[in-house]
Structure formats: C-alpha cells, structure tokens
C-alpha positions as CSV (number, residue, x, y, z in Angstrom):
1,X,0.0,0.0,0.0
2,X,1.0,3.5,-0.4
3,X,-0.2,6.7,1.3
4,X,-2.6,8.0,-1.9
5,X,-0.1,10.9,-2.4
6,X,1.5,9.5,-5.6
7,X,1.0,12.8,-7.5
8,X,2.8,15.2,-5.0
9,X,5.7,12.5,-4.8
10,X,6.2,12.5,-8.5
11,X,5.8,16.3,-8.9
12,X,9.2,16.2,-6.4
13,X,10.8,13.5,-7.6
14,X,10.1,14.9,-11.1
15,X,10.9,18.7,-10.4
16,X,14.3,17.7,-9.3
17,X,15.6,16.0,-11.8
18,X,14.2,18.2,-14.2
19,X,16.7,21.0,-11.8
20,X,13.2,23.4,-11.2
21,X,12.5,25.4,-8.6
22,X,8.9,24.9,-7.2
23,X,8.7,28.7,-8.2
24,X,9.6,27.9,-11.8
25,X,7.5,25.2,-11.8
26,X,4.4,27.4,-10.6
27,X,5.2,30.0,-13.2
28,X,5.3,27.9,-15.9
29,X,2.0,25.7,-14.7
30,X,0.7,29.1,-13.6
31,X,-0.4,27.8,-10.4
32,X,0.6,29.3,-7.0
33,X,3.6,27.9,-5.5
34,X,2.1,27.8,-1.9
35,X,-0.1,25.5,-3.6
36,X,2.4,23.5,-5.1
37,X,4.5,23.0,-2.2
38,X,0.9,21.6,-0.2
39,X,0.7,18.8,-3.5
40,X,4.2,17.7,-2.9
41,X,3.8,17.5,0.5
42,X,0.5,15.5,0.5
43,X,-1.9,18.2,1.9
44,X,-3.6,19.1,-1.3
45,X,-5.0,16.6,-3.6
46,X,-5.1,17.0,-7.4
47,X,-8.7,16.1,-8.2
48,X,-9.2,18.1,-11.6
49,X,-7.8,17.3,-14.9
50,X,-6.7,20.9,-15.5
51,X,-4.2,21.0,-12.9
52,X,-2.7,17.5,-13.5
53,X,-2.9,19.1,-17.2
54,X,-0.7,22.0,-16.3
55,X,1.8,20.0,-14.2
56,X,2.0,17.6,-16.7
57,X,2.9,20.6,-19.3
58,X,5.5,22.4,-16.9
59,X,7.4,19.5,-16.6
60,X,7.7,18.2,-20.1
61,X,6.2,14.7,-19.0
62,X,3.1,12.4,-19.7
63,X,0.3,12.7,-17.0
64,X,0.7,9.2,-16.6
65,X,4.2,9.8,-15.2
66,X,2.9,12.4,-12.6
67,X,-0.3,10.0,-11.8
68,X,1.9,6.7,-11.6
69,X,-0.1,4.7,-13.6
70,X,-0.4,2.1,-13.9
71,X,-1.1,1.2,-10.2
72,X,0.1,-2.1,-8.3
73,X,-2.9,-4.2,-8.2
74,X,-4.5,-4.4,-4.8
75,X,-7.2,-7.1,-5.5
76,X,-7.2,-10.4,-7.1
77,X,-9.4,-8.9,-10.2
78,X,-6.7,-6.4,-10.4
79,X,-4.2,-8.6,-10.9
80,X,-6.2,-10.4,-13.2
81,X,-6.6,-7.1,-15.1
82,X,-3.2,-6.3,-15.1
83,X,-2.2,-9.7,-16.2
84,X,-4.7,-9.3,-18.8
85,X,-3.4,-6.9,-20.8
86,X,-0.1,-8.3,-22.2
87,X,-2.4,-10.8,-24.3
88,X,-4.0,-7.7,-25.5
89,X,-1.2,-6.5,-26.2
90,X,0.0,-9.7,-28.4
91,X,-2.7,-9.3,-30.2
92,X,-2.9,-5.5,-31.2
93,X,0.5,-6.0,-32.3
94,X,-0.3,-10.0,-34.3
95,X,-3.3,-8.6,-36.0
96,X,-3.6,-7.0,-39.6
97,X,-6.9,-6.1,-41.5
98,X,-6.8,-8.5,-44.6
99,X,-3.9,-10.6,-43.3
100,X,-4.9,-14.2,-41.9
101,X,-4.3,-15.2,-38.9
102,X,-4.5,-18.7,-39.4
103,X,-7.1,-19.5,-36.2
104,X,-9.9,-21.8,-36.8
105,X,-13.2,-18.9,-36.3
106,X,-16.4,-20.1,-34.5
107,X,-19.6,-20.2,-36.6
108,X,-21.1,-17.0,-37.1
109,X,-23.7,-16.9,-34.6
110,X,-21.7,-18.4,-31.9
111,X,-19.2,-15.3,-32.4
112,X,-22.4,-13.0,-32.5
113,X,-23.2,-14.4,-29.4
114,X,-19.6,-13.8,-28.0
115,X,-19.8,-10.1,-29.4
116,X,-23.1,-9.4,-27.0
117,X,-21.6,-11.2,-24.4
118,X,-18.8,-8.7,-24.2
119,X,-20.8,-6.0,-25.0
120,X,-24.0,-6.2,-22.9
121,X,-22.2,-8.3,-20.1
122,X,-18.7,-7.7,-19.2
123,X,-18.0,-4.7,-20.7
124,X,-21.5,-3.4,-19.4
125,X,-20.7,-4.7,-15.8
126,X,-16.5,-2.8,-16.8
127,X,-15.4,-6.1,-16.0
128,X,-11.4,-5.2,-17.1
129,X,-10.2,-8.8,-16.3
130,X,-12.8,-11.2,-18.3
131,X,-12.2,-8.5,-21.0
132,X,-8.7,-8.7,-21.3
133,X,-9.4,-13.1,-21.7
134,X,-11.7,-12.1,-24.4
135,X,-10.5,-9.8,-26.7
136,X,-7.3,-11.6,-27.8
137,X,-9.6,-14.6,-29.0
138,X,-12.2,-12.6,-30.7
139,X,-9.8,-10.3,-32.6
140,X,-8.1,-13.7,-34.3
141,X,-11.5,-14.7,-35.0
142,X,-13.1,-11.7,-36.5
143,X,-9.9,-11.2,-38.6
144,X,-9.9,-14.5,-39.9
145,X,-13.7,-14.5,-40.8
146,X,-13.6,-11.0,-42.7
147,X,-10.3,-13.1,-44.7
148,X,-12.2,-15.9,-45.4
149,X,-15.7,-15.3,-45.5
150,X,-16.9,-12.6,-47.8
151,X,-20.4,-13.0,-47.0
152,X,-19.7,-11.8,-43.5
153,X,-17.1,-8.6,-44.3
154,X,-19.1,-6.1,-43.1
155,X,-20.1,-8.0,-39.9
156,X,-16.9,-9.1,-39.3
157,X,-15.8,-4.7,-39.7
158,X,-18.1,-3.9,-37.1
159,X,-17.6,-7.0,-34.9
160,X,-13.5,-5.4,-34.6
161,X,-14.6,-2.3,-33.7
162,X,-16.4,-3.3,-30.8
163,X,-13.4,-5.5,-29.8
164,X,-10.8,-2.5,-30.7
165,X,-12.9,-0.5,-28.3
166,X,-13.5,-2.9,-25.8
167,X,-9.0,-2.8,-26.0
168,X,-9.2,0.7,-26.1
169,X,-11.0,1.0,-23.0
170,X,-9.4,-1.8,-20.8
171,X,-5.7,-0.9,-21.7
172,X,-6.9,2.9,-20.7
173,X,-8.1,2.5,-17.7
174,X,-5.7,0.3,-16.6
175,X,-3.5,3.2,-17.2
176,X,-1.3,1.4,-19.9
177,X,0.6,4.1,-22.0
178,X,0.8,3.7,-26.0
179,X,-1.8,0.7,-26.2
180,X,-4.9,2.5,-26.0
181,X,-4.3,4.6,-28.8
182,X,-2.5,1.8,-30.7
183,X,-6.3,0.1,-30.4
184,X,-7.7,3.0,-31.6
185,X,-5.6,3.4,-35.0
186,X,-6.4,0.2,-35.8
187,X,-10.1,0.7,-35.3
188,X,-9.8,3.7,-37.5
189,X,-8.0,1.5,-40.0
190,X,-11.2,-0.6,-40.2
191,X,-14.0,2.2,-40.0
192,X,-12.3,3.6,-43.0
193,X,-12.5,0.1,-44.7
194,X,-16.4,-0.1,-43.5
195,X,-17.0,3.6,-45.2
196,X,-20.2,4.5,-42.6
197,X,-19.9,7.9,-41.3
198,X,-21.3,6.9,-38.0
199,X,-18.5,4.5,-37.0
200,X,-15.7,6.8,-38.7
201,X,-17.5,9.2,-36.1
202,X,-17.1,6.4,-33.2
203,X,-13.4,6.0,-33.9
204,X,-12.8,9.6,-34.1
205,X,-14.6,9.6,-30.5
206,X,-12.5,7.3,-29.2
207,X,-9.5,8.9,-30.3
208,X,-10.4,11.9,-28.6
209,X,-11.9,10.2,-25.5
210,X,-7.9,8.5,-25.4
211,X,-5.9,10.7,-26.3
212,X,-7.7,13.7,-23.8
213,X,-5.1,13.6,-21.3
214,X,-2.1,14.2,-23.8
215,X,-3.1,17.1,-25.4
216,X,-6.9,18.7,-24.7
217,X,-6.4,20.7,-27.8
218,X,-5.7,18.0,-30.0
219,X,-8.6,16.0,-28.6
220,X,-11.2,19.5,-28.8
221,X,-9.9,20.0,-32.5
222,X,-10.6,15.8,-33.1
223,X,-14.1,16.2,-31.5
224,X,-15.1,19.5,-33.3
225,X,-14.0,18.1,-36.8
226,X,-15.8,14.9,-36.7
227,X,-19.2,16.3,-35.2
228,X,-18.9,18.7,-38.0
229,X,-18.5,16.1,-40.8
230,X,-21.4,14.5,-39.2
231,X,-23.5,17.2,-39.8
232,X,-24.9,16.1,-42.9
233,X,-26.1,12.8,-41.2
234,X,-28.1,14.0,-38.2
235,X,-31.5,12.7,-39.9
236,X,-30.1,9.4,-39.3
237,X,-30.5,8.0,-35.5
238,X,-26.9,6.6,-35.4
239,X,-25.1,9.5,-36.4
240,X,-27.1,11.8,-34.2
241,X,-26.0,9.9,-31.1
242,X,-22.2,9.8,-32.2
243,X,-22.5,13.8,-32.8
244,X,-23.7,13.9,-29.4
245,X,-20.9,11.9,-27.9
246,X,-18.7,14.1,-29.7
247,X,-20.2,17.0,-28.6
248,X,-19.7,15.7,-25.1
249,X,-15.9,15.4,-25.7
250,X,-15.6,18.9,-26.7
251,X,-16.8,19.7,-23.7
252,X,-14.8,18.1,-21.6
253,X,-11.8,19.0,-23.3
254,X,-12.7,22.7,-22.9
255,X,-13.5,22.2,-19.2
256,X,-10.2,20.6,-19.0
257,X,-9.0,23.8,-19.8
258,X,-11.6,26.0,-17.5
259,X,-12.9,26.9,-20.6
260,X,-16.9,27.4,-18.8
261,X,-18.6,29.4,-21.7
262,X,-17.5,27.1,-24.1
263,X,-18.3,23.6,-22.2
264,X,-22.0,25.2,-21.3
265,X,-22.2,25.5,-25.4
266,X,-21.4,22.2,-26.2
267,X,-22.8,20.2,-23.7
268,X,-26.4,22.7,-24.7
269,X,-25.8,20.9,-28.1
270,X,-25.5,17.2,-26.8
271,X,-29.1,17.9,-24.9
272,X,-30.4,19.6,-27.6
273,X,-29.6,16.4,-30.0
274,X,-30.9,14.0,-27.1
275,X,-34.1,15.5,-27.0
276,X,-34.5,15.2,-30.6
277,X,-33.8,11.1,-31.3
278,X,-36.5,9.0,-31.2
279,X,-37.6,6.6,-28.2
280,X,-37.3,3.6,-30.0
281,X,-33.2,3.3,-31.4
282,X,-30.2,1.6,-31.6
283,X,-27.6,1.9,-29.1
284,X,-24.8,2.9,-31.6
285,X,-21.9,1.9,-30.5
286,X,-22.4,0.9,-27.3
287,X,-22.4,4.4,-26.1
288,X,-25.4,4.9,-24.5
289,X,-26.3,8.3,-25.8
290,X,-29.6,10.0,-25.0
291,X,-30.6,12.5,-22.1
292,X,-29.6,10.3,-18.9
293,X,-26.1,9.5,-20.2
294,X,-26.0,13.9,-20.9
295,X,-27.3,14.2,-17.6
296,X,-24.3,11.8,-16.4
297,X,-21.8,14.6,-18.1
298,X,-23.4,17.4,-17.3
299,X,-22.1,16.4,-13.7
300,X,-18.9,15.4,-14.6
301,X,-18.2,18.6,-16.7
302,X,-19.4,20.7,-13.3
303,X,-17.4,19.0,-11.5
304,X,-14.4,19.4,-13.5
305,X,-15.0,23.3,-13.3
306,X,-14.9,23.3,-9.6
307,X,-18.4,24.3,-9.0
308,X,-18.4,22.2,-5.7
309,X,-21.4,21.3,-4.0
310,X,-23.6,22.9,-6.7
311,X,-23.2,19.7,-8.6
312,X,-26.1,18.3,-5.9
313,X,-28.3,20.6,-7.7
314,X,-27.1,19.5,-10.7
315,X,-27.5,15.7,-9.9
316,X,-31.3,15.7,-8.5
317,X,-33.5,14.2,-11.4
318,X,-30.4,11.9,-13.2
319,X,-30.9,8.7,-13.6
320,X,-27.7,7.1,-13.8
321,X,-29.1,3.4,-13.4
322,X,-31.4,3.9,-16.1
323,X,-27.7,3.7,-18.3
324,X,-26.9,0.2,-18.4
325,X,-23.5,0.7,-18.3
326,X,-21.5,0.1,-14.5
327,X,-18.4,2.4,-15.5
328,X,-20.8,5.3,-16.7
329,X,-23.2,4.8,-13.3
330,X,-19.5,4.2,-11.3
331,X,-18.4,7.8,-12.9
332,X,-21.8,9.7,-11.9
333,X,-21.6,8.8,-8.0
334,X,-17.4,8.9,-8.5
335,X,-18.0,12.3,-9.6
336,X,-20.6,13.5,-7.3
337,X,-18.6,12.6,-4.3
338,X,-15.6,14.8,-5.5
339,X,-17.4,17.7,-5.4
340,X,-19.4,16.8,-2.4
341,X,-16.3,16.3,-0.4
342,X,-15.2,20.3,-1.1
343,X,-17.6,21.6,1.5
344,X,-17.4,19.8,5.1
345,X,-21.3,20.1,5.3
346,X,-21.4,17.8,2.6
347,X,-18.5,15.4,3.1
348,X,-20.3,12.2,4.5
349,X,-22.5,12.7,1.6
350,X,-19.4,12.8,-0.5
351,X,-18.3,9.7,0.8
352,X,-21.3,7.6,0.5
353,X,-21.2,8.7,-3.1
354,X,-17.7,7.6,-3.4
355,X,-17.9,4.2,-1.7
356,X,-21.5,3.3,-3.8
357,X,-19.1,4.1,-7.0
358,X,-16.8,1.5,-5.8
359,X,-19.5,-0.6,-5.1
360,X,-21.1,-0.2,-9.0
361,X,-17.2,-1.0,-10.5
362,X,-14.4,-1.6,-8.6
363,X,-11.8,-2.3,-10.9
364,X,-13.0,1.3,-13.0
365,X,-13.2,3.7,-9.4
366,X,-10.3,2.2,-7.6
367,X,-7.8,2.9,-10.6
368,X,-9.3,6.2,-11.6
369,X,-5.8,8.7,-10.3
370,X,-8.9,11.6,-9.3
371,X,-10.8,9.6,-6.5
372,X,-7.5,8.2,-5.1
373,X,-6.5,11.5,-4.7
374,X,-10.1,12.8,-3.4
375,X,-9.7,9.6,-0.8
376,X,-6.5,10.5,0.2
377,X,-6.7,13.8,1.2
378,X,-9.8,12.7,3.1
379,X,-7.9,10.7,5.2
380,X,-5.4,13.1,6.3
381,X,-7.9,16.1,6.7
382,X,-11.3,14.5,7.7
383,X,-12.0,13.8,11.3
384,X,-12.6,9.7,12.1
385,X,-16.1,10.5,13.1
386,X,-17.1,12.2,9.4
387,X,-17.4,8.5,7.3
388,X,-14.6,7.2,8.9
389,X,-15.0,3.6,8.8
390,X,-16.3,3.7,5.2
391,X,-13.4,5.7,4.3
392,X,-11.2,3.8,5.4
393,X,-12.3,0.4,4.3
394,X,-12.7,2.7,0.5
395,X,-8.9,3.4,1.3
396,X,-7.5,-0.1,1.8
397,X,-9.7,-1.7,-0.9
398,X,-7.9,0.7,-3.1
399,X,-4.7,0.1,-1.9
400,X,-4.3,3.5,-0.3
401,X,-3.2,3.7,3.2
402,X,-5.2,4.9,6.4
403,X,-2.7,7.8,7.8
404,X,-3.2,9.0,11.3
C-alpha cells in the first residue's frame, strides 16, 4: 500500500531531476507555489484534470508519469486485469486487417453471441479482467472471418470495432501508455475500410476520448472536426447519437481547460440532439447516448469546473441506473462525491457517493488517479467520526493507506 499521495511524490521527484524550482515550476504551470508546495507534501489533492494538465505541461512529461499509472494491483481482479493486458497487447501487435491469422473462427452466430456477451455483459458490468481473456480470442477470430468469409465482411468490420474499443478501454483505464491509442488506429484502419460515417464518427470519438489527457487541444480539435462532418447525417438516429458523444468530448476538453462558456455551449448541443432522437433506437456503439447519459456529463463537466457542491443541484433528477453501463453509473456517484467532499457540510455525503461508485465497478473507481487522490486527502484532513470507517475500508480496498 502507499499513502494516496502518488502525484505530489512525482511532482518532487520529477521537479528535481528536471533541476526546477517549485517557483519555476508554478510560473510555468501558472499555479501558485504555496499550492504546489501543499501537492508535494500531501496536503492538497489533485482532483481536476486541468491541474494535473498544467503539471504535466511544466514538466515536459506524460500525465501518466505524474499520476503513476499504472497502479500495483490491490485485489485479485486487479491482478487479473493487469495480467490481462499483455495478451491484449500480443494481439494489437499479431493482427492486420486483410492478413490471416490462421485460427480456426467459431460459426457466425456463436461469435455474434460472444460479441453481446462482451458488449451487454462484461464490458457493461466494466469487467477489465474477463475483457482482457476475451478480446485476444475474438480479434483472431473476426480477422480471420472477414479473410475468409466474404459473405460476412461487413459484420466481421463492425464485430472489430467493438473489440478495438473494448481494448481501447481496458488498456486505458488500466493506465497502460501507447496501447490504448494503438487500439484506436487500428479501429480507424477498419471504420475507413467499413465507409459509414457513423463509425468513422465512433473511432474519431474514441481517439479523442484517449488521447484527452495528452493534449486537450488536439482531442477539442478531433471532436469539433468529426461532429462537424457529421453534420450532414443527423437525420439518421446513429449519427445523431455519435455527434452527441462528440459533442460531449468537446466539452470536456474545454472544461479541462476551464474553458466554462465554451463547455456550457457544447454540452447545450448534446441535450439539444438528445431531446430530438427518437424513443425507439439503436444503441450505436455501445455508447449509451440520449438524455440520462448527458445528464451523467453534465455532472462530470461541473465537477471538472470546480463548481463544488452545486453539482447536488445539478445531480437531482439523473438517472444514472437507467444507463446500463456500471463504469458510466460508477463515474456519476465517482464524480458527485468529489465535489461533495469540497464543502465539510457535505463530506459524508461525498463519501457515500464515493464508496457506492466503488461498489457499482471496482476495478474502473479504484484505478481512476482523481478519486484516489479525493480519498487521500480525506484521510489526512477528515476527522474519524465524518465517514470514517467507510473511508477507510474505500482506502484499503484501493490500496491506499489509512494515515493518522
């Protein structure tokens, strides 16, 4: 276990052999260095993406490196996770549209069957480690079929993107640098053999959803261009709920960036859009677009600008379970609790939200790097008698240690 203060450690450790003074470092991040010097020494937690963002910038280093991802597994599914990944790996490397792999493919259905299995099950239930055992398999298999079987091409196209993504998003949030945007090219590699604007919307999503924490700009510009491409399309249900997730990136991106006036227009677009697609539709993608998951974001995004305990307001009338998705439900109450926690009125109800996120998906909310730094500084600021025994039982589970 470690004490939770990974990020101020690394900023140190970083910011010395870089030969910076914590002053330099603060004018270049253009943060205060009275603040700075309470990261590194573990009294202030960095809970918003814009000031790992800046850190990350100022020091001419990956977030990742700040964060210390990925994080020593704590639990037997984490380690299963993290074992997971190298066959992912293997395979994201093995694997070339139009090459044969030379496996043997299941029948059709009985892969169709695996393909909602991962969908609607494990990755529904963000189930990192059976999805990691999965996706090696099923990648052989749906590159072998589209090979061999021209009657099933186009099924076989959108069978790997759902696999690429389900890569994409494991490696991720596992905290695995270079994989998760390897998955991604390779998904882009086969929407552009597909030709459907919806899905060359999805992998342009995903790119951006990835690649966020590297550079927000690049991820805004990705997000901006592909929603505006898919202009032409917004007749069509499917392409209407991609815009919207795009839409949703933007804003995040710009809220990364405490750009308010700009996230307020975009996410006003992704509601608008909701509002509009019929009751009756596909989920596209997987991605669960419509006006519960916007009501999900529009959390997130507040909480991301630092509007606190506001985000209550914000909160009252989502409907998080009505997404069948545990990560997206996980990130709602992960989300909530952050900003709860800000005010000490609120902090027990911070932590409820926080341990219920756990609760939803425990491999997702115990490696995301902003609630182990919420739950950290928790433990060496909030009195035993505010959530105590919940917080620390949250804290051990995630491999962070009780101070104090």
């Amino acid at each position: 276990m470690d004490d939770g203060h990974e990020i101020g450690r690394r900023l140190r450790e970083i910011r010395s052999w870089r030969q910076l003074s914590i002053r330099a470092v603060a004018e270049l991040s253009g943060l205060s260095w009275g603040y700075l010097a309470k990261i590194e020494r573990g009294e202030k937690p960095v809970t918003k993406r814009s000031v790992l963002d800046a850190l990350a910038r100022s020091l001419r280093v990956s977030p990742t490196e700040l964060t210390g991802q990925p994080y020593p597994p704590s639990d037997p599914p984490s380690s299963d996770a993290h074992a997971a990944v190298a066959g992912v790996e293997t395979a994201l490397a093995e694997y070339e549209l139009g090459t044969d792999p030379e496996v043997t493919p299941r029948p059709w259905p009985e892969l169709v069957a695996a393909l909602r299995h991962l969908n609607e099950v494990v990755r529904a239930r963000a189930d990192y480690a059976e999805q990691g055992t999965i996706v090696p398999g099923l990648l052989a298999e749906l590159h072998a079929t589209y090979v061999r079987d021209p009657r099933r091409r186009r099924e076989a196209l959108v069978g790997l993107l759902h696999a690429y993504h389900a890569a994409a998003v494991l490696t991720r949030n596992q905290g695995v640098r270079g994989l998760p945007l390897l998955a991604v090219r390779l998904a882009q590699t086969v929407a552009e053999e597909l030709g459907d604007p919806a899905w060359l919307g999805v992998t342009a999503w995903m790119r951006g959803h990835v690649c966020g924490h590297l550079t927000r700009r690049l991820a805004y510009q990705l997000s901006v261009r592909a929603a505006d491409e898919l202009r032409p399309h917004l007749a069509e249900s499917n392409a209407a709920q991609v815009y919207g997730m795009l839409q949703l990136n933007a804003a995040l991106a710009c809220a990364a960036q405490g750009r308010a006036e700009e996230t307020r227009a975009h996410l006003a677009e992704a509601e608008d859009v909701a509002a509009r697609l019929p009751e009756h539709r596909e989920n596209f993608g997987y991605l669960y677009f419509g006006p519960d998951n916007v009501g999900v974001w529009r959390v997130s995004l507040a909480t991301e600008l630092g509007e606190g305990p506001k985000v209550a307001e914000l909160a009252r009338g989502v409907r998080p379970e009505a997404i069948p998705a545990a990560a997206r439900q996980a990130m709602f109450y992960s989300d909530l609790g952050r900003a709860l926690v800000a005010e000490r009125a609120t902090r027990e109800e911070g932590i409820r939200a926080l341990v219920k996120a756990e609760s939803i998906a425990p491999q997702r909310v115990r490696h995301n790097v902003f609630v182990r730094e919420t739950v950290a500084n928790l433990l060496t600021t909030a009195r035993r008698d505010a959530g105590g025994r919940e917080l620390r039982g949250l804290a051990w589970r995630m491999g962070v240690a009780p101070t104090g």
